[in-house]
PDBQT receptor file of N, H, CA, C and O in Angstrom, charges set to zero:
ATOM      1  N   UNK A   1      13.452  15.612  -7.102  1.00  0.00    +0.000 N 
ATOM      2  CA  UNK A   1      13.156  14.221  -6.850  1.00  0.00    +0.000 C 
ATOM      3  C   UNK A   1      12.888  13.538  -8.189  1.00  0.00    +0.000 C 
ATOM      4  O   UNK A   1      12.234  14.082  -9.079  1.00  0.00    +0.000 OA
ATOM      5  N   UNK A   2      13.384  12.415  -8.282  1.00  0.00    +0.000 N 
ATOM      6  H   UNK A   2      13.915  11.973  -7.559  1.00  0.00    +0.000 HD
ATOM      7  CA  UNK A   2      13.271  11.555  -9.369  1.00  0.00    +0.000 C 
ATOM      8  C   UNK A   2      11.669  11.356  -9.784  1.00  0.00    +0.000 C 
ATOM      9  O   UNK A   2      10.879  11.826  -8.964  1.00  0.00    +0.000 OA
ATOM     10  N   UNK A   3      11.148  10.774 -10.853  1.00  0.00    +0.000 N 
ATOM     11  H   UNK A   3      11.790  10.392 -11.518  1.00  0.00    +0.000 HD
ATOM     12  CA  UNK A   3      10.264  10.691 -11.091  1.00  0.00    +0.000 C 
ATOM     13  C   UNK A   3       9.827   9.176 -11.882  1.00  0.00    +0.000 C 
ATOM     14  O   UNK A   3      10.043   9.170 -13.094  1.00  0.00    +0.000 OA
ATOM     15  N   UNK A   4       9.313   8.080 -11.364  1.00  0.00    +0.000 N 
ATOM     16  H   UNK A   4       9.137   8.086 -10.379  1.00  0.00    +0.000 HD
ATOM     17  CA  UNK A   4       9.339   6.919 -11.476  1.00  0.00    +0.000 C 
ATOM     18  C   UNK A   4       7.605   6.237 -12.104  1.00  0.00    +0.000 C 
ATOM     19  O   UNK A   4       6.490   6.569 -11.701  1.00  0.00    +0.000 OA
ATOM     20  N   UNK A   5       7.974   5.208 -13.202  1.00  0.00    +0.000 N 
ATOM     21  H   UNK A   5       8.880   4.938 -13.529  1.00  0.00    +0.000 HD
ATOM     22  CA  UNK A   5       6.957   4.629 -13.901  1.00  0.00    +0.000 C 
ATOM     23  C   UNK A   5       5.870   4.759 -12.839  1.00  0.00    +0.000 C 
ATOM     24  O   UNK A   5       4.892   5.505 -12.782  1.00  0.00    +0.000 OA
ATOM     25  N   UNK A   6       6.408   3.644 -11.867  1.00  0.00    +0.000 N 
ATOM     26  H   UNK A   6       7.202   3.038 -11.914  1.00  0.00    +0.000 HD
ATOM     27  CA  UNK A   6       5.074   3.065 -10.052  1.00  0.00    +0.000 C 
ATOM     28  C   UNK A   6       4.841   4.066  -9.412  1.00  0.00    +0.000 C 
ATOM     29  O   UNK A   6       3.995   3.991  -8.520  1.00  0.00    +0.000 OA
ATOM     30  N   UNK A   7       5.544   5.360  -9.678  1.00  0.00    +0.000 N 
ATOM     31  H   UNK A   7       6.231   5.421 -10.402  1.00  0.00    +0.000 HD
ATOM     32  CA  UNK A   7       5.223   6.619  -8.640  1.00  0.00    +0.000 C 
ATOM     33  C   UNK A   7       3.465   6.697  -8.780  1.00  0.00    +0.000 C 
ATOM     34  O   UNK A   7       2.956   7.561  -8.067  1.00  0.00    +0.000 OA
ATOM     35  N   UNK A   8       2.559   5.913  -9.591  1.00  0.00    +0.000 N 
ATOM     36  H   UNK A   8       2.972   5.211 -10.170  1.00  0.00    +0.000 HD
ATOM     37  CA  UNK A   8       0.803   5.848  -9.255  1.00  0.00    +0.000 C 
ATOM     38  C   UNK A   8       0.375   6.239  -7.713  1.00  0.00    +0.000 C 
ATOM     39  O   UNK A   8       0.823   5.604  -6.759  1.00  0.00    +0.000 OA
ATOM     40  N   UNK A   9      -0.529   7.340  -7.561  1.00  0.00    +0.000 N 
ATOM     41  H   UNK A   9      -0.893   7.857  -8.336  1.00  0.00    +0.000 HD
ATOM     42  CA  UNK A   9      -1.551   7.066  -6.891  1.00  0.00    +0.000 C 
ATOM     43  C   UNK A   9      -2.924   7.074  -6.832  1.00  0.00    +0.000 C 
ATOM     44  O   UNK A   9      -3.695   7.879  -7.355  1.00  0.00    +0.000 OA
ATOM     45  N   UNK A  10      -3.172   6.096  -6.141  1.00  0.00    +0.000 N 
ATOM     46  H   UNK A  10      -2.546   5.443  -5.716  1.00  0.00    +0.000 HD
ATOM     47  CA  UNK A  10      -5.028   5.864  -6.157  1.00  0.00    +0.000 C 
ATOM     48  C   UNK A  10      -5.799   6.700  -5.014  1.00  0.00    +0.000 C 
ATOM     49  O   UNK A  10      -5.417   6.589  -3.849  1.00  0.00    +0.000 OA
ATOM     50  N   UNK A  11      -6.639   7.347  -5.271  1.00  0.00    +0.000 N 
ATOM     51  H   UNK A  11      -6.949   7.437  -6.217  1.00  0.00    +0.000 HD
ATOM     52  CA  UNK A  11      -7.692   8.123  -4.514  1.00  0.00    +0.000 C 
ATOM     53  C   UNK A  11      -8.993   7.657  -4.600  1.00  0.00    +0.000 C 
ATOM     54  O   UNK A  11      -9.568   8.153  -5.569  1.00  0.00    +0.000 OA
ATOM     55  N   UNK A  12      -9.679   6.892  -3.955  1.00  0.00    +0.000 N 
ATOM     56  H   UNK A  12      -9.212   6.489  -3.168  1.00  0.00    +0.000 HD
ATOM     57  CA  UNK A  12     -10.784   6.519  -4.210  1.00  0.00    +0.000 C 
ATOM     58  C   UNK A  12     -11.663   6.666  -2.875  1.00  0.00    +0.000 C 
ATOM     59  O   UNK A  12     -11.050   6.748  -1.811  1.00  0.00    +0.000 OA
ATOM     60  N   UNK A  13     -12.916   6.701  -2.870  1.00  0.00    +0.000 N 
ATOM     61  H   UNK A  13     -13.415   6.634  -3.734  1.00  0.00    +0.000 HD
ATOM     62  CA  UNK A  13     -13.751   6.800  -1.680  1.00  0.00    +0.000 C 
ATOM     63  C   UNK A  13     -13.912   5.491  -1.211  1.00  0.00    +0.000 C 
ATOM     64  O   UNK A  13     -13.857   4.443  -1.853  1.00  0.00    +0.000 OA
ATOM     65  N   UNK A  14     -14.182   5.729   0.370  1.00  0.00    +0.000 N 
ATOM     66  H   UNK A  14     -14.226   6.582   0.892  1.00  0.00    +0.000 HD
ATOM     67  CA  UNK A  14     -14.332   4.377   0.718  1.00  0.00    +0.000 C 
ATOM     68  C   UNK A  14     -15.425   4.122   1.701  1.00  0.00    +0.000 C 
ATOM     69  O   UNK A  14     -15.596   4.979   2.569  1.00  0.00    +0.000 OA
ATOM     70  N   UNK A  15     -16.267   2.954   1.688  1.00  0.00    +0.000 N 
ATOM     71  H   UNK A  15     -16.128   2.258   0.983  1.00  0.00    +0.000 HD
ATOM     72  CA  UNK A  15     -17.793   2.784   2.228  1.00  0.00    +0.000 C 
ATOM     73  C   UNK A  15     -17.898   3.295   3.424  1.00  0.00    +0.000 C 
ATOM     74  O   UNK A  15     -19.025   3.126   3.891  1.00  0.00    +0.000 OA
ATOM     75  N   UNK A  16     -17.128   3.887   4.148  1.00  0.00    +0.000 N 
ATOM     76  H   UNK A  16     -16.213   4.023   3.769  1.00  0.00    +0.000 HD
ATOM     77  CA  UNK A  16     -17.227   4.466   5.295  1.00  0.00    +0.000 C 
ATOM     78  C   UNK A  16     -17.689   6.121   5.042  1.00  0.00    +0.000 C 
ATOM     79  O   UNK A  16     -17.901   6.916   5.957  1.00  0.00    +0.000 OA
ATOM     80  N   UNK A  17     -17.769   6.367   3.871  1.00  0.00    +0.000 N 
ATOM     81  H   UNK A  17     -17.597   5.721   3.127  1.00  0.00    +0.000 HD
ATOM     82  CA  UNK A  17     -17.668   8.200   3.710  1.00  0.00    +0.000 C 
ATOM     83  C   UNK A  17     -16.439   8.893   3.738  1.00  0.00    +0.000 C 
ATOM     84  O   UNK A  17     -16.310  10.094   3.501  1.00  0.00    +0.000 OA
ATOM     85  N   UNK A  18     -15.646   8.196   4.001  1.00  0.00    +0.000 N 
ATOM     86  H   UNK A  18     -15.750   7.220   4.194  1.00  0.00    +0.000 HD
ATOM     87  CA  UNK A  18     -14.053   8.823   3.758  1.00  0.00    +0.000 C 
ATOM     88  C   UNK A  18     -13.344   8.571   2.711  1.00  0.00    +0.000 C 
ATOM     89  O   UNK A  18     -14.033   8.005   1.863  1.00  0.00    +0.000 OA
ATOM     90  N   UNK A  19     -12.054   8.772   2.321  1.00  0.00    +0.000 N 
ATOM     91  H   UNK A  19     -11.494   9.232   3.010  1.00  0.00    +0.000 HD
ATOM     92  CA  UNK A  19     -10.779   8.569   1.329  1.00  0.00    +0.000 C 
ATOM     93  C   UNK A  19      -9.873   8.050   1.295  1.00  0.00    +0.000 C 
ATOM     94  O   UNK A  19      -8.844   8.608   1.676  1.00  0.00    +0.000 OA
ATOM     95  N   UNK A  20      -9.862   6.597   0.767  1.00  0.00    +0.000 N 
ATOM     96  H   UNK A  20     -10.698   6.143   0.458  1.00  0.00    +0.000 HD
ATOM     97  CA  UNK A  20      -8.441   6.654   0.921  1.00  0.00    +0.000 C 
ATOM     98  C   UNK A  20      -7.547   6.598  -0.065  1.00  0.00    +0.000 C 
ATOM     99  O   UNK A  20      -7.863   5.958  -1.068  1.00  0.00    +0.000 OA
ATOM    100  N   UNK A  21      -6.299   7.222  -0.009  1.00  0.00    +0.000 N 
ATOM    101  H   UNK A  21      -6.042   7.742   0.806  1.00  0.00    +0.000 HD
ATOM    102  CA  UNK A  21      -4.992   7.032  -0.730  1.00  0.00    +0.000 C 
ATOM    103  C   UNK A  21      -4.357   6.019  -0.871  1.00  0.00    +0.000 C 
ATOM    104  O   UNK A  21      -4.741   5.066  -0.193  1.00  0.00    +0.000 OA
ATOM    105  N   UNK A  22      -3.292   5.830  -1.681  1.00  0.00    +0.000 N 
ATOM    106  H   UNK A  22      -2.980   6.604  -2.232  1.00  0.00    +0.000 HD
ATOM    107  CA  UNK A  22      -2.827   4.468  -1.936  1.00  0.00    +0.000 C 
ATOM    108  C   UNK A  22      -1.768   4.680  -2.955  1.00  0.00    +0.000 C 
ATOM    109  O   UNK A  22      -1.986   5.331  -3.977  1.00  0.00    +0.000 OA
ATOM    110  N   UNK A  23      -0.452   4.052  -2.644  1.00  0.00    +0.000 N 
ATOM    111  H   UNK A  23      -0.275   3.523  -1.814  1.00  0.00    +0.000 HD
ATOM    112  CA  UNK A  23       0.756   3.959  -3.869  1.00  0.00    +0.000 C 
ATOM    113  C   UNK A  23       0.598   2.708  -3.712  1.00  0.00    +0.000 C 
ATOM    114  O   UNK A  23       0.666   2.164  -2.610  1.00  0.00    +0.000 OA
ATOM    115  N   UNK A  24       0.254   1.809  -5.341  1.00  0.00    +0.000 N 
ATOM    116  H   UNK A  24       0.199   2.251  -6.236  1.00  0.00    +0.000 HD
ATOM    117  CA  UNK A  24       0.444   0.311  -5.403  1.00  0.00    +0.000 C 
ATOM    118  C   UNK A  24       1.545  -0.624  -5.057  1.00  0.00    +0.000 C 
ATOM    119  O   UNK A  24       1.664  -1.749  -4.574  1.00  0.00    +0.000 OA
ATOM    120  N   UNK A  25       2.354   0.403  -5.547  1.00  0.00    +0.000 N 
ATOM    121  H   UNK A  25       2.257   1.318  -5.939  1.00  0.00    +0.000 HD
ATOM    122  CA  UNK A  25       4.194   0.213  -5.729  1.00  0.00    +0.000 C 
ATOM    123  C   UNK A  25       4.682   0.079  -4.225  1.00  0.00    +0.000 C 
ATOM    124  O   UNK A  25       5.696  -0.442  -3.759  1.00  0.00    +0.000 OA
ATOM    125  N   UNK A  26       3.962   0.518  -3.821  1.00  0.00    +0.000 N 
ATOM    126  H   UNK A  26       3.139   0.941  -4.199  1.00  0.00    +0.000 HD
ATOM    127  CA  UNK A  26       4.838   0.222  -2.143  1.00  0.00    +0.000 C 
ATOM    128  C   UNK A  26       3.856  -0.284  -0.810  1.00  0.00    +0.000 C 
ATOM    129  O   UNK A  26       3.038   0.483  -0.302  1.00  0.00    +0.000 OA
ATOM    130  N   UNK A  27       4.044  -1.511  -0.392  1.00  0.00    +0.000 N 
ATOM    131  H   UNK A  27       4.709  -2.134  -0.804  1.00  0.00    +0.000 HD
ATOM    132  CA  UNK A  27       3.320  -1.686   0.247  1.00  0.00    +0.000 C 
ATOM    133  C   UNK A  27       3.466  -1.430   1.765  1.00  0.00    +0.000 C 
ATOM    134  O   UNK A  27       4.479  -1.758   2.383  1.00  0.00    +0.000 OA
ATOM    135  N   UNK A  28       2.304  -0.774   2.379  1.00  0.00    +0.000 N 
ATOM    136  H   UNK A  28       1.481  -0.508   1.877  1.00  0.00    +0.000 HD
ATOM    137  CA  UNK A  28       1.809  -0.481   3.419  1.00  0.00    +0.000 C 
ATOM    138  C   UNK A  28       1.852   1.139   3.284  1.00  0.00    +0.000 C 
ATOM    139  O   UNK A  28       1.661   1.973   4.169  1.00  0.00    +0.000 OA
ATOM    140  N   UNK A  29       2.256   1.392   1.488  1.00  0.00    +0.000 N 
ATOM    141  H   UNK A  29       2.412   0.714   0.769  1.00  0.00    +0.000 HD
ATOM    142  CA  UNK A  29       1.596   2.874   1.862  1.00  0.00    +0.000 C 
ATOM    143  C   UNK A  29       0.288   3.438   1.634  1.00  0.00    +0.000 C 
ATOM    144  O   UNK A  29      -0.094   3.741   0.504  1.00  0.00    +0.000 OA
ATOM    145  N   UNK A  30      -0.547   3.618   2.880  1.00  0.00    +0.000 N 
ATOM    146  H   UNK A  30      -0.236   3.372   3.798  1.00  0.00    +0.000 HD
ATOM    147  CA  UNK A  30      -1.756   3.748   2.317  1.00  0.00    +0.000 C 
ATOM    148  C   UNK A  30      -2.170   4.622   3.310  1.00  0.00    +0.000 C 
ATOM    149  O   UNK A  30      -1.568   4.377   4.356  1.00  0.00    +0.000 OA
ATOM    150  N   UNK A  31      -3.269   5.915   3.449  1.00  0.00    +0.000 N 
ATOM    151  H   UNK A  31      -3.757   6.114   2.599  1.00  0.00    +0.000 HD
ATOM    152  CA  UNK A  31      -3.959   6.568   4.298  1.00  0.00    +0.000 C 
ATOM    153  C   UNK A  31      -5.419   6.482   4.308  1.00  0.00    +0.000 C 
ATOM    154  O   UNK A  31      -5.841   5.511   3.680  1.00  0.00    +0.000 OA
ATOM    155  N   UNK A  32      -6.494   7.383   4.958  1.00  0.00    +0.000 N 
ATOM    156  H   UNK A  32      -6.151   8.172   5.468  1.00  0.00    +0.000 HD
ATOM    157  CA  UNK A  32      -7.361   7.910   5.337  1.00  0.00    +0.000 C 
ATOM    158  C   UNK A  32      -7.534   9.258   5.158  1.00  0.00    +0.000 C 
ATOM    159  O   UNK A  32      -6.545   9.990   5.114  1.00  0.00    +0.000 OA
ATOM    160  N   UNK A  33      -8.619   9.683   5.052  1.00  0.00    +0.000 N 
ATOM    161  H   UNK A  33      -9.422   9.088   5.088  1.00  0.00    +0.000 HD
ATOM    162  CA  UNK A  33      -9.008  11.064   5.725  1.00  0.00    +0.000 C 
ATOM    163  C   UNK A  33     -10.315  11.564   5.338  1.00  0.00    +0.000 C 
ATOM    164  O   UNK A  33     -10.797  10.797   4.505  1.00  0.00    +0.000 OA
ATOM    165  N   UNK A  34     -10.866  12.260   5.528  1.00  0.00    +0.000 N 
ATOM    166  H   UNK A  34     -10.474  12.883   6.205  1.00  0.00    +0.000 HD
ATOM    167  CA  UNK A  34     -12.500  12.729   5.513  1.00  0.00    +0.000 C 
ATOM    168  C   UNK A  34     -12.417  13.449   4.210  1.00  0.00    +0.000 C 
ATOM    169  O   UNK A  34     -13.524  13.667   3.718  1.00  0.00    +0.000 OA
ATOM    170  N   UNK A  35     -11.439  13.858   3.551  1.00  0.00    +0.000 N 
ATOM    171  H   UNK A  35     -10.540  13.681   3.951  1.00  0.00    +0.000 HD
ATOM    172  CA  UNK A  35     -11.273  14.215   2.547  1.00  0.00    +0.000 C 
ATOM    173  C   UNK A  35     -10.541  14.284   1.566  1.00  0.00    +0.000 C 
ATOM    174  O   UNK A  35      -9.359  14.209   1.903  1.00  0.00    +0.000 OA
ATOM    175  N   UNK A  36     -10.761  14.445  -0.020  1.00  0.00    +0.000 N 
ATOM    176  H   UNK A  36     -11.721  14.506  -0.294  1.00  0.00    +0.000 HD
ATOM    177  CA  UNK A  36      -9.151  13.956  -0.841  1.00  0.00    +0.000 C 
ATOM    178  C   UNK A  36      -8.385  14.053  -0.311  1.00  0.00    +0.000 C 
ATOM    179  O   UNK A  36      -7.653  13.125   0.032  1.00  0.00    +0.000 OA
ATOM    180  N   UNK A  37      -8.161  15.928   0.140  1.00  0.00    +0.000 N 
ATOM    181  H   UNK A  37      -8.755  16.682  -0.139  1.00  0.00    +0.000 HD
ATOM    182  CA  UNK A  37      -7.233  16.600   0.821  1.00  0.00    +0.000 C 
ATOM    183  C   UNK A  37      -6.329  15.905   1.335  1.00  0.00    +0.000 C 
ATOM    184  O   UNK A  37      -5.190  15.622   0.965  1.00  0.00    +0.000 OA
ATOM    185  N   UNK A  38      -7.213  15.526   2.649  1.00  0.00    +0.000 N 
ATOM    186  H   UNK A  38      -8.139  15.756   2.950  1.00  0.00    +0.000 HD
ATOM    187  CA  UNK A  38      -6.561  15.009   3.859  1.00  0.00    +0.000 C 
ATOM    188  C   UNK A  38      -6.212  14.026   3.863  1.00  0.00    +0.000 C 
ATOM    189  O   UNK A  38      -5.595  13.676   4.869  1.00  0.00    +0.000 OA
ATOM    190  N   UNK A  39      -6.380  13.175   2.909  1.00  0.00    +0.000 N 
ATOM    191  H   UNK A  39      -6.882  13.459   2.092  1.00  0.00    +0.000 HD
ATOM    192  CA  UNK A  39      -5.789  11.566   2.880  1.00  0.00    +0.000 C 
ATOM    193  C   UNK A  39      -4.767  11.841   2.434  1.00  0.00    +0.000 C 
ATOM    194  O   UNK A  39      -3.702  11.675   3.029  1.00  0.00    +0.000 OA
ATOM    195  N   UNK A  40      -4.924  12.457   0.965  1.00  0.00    +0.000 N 
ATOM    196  H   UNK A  40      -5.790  12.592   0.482  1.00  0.00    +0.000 HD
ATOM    197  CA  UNK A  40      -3.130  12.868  -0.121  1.00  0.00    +0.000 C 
ATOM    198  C   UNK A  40      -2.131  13.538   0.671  1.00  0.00    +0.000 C 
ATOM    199  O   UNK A  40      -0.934  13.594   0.390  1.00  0.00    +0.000 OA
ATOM    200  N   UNK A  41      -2.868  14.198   1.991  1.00  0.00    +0.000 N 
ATOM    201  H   UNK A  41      -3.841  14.152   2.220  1.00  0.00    +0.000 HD
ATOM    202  CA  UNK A  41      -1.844  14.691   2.995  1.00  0.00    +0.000 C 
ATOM    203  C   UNK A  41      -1.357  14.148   4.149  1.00  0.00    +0.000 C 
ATOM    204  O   UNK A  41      -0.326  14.448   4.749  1.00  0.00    +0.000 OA
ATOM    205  N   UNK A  42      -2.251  13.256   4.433  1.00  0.00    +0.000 N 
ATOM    206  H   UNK A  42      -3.089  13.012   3.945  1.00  0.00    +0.000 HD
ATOM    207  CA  UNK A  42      -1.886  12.073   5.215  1.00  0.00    +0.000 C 
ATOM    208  C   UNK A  42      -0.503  10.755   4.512  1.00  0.00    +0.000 C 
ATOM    209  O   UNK A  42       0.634  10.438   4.860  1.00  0.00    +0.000 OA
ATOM    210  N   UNK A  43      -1.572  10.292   3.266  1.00  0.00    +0.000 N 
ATOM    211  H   UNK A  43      -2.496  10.550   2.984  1.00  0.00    +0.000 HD
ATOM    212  CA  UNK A  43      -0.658   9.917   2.515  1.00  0.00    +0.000 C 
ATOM    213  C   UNK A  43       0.759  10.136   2.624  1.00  0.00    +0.000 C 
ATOM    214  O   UNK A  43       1.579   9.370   3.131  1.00  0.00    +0.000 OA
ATOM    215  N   UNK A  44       1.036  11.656   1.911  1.00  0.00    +0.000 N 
ATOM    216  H   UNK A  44       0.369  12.277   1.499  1.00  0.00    +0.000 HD
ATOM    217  CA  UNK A  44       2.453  12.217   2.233  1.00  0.00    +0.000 C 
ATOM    218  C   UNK A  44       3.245  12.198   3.274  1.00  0.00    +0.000 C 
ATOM    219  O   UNK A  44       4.458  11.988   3.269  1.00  0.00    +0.000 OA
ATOM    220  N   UNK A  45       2.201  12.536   4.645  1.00  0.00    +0.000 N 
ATOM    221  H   UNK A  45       1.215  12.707   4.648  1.00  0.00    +0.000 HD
ATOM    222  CA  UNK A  45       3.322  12.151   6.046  1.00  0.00    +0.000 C 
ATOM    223  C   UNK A  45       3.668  10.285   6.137  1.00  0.00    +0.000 C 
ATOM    224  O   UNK A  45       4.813   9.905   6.380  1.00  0.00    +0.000 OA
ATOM    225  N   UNK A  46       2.852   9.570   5.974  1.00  0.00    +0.000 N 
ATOM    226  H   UNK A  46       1.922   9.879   5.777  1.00  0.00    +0.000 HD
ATOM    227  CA  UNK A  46       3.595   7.810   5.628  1.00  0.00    +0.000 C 
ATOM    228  C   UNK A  46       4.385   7.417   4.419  1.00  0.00    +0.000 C 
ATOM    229  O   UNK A  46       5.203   6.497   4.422  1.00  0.00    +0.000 OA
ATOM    230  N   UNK A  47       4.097   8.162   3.391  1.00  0.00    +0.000 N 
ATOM    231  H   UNK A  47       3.432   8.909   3.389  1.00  0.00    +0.000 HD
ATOM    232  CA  UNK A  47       5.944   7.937   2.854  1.00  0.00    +0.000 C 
ATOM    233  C   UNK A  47       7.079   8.687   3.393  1.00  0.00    +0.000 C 
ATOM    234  O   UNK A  47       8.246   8.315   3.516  1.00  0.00    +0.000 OA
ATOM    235  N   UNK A  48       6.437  10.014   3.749  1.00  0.00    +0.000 N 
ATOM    236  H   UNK A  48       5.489  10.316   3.649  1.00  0.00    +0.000 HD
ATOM    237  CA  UNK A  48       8.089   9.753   4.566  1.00  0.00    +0.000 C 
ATOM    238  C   UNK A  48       8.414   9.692   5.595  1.00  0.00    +0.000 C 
ATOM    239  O   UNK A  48       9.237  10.472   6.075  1.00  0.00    +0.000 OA
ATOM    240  N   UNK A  49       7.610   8.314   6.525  1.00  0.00    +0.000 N 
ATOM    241  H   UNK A  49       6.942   7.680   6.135  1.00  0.00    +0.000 HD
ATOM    242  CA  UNK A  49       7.896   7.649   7.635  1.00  0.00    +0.000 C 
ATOM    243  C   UNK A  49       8.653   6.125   7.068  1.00  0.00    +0.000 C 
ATOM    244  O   UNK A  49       9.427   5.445   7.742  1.00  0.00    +0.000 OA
ATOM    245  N   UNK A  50       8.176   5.808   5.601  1.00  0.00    +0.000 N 
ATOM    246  H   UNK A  50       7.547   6.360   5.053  1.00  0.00    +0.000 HD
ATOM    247  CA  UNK A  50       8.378   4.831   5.175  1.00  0.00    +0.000 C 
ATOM    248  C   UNK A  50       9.818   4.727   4.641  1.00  0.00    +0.000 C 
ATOM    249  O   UNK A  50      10.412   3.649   4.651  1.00  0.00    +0.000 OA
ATOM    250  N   UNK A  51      10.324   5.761   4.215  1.00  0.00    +0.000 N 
ATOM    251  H   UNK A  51       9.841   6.637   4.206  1.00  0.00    +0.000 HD
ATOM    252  CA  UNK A  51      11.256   6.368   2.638  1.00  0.00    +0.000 C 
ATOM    253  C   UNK A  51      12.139   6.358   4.473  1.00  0.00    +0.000 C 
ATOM    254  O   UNK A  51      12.854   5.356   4.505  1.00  0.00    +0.000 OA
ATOM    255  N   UNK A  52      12.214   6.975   5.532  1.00  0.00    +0.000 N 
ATOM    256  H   UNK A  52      11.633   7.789   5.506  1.00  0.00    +0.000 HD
ATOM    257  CA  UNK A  52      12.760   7.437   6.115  1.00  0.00    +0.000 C 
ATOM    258  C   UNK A  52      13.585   5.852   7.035  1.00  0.00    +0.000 C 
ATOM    259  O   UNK A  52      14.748   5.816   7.437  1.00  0.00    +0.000 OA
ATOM    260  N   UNK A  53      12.473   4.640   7.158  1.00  0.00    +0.000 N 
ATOM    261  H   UNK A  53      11.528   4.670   6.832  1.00  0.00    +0.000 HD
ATOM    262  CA  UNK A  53      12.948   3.659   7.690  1.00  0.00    +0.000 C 
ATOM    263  C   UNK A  53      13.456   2.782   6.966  1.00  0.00    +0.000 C 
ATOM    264  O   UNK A  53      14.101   1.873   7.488  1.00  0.00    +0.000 OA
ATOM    265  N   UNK A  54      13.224   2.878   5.133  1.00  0.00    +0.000 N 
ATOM    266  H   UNK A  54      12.701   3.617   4.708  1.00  0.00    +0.000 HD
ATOM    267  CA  UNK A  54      13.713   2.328   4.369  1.00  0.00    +0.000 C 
ATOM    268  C   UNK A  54      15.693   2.699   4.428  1.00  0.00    +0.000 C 
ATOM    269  O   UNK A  54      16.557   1.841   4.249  1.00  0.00    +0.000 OA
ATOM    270  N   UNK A  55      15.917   4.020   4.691  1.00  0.00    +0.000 N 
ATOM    271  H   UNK A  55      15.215   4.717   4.836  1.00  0.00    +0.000 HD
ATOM    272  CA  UNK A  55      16.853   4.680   5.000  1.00  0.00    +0.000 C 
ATOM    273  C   UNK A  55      17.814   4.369   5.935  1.00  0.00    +0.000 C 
ATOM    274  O   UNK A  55      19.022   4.213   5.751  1.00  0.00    +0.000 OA
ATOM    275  N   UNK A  56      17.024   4.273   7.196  1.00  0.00    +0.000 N 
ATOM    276  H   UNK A  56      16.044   4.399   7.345  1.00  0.00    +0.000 HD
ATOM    277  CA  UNK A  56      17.623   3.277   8.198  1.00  0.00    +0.000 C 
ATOM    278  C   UNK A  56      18.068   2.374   8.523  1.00  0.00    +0.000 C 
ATOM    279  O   UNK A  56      18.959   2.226   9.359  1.00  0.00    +0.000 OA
ATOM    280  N   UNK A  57      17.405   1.447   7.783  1.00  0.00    +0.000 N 
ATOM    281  H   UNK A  57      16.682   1.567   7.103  1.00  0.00    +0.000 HD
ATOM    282  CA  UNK A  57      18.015  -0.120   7.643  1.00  0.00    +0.000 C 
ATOM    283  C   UNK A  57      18.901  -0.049   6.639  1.00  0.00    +0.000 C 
ATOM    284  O   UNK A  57      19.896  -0.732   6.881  1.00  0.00    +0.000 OA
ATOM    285  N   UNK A  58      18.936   0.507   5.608  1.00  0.00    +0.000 N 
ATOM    286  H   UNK A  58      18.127   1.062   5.411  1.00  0.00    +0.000 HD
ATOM    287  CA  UNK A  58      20.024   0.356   4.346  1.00  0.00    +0.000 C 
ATOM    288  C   UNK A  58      21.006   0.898   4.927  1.00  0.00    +0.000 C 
ATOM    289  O   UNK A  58      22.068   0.335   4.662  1.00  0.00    +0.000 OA
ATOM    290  N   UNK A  59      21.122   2.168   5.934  1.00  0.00    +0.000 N 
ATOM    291  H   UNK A  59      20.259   2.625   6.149  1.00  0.00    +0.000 HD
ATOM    292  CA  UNK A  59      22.242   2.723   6.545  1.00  0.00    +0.000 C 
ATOM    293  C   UNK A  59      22.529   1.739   7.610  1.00  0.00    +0.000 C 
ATOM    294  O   UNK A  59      23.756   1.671   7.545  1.00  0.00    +0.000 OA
ATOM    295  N   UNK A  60      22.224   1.079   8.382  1.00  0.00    +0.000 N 
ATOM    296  H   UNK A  60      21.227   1.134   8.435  1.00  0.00    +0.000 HD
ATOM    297  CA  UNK A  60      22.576  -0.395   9.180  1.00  0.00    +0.000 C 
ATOM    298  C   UNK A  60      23.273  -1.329   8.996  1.00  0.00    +0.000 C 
ATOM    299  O   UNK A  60      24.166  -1.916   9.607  1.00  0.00    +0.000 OA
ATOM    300  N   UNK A  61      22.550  -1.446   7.677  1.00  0.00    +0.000 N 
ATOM    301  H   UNK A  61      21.825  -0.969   7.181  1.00  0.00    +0.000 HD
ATOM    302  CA  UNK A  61      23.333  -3.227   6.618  1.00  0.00    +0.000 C 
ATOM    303  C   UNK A  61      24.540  -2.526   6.110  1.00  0.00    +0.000 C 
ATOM    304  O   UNK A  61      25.375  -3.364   5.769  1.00  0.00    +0.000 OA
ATOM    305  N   UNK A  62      24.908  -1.429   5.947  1.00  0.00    +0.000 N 
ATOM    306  H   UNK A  62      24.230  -0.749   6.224  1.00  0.00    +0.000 HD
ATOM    307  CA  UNK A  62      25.817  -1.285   5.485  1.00  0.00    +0.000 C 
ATOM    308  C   UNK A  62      27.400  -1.114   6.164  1.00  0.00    +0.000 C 
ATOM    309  O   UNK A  62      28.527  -1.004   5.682  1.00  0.00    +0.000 OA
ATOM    310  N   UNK A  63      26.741  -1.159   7.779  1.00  0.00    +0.000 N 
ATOM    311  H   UNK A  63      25.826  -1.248   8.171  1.00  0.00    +0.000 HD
ATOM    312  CA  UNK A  63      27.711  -0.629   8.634  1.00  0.00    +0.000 C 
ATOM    313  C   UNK A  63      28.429  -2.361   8.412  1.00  0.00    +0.000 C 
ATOM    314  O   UNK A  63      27.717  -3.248   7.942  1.00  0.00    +0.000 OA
ATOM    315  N   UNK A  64      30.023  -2.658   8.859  1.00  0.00    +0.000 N 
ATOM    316  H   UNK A  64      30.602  -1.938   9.240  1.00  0.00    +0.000 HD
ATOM    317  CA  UNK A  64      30.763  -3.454   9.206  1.00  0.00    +0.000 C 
ATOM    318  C   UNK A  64      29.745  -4.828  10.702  1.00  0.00    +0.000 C 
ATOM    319  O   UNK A  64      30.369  -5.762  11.205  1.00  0.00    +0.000 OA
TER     320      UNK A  64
C-alpha cells in the first residue's frame, strides 16, 4: 500500500474515558473505543467501509 503525506493519525482521549481515533485527511473517518487498541481497530474497520464505498461510486460513474 502506498504511503501518503495525510496518511496522519490522531489518538487522543476523550472526556468520556474512552479513545478516539481520527484521520484528518478524510472526513468522517473517525472511531471510539475503551481503548487505544480498540479505537485504532475500530478505526481500521471504517476505512475500509469508507475506501470500499469510495470504490463503488468511482466504479458507477464510470459505467456508460
Amino acid at each position: 500500500m502506498r504511503s501518503h503525506p495525510d496518511d496522519t493519525i490522531v489518538l487522543q482521549p476523550d472526556d468520556n474515558g474512552t479513545f478516539v481515533a481520527y484521520v484528518p485527511a478524510i472526513p468522517g473517518c473517525h472511531a471510539w473505543g475503551q481503548t487505544p487498541e480498540v479505537a485504532q481497530r475500530e478505526l481500521a474497520n471504517v476505512f475500509v467501509m469508507i475506501r470500499e464505498e469510495y470504490l463503488n461510486q468511482t466504479a458507477s460513474s464510470a459505467l456508460p
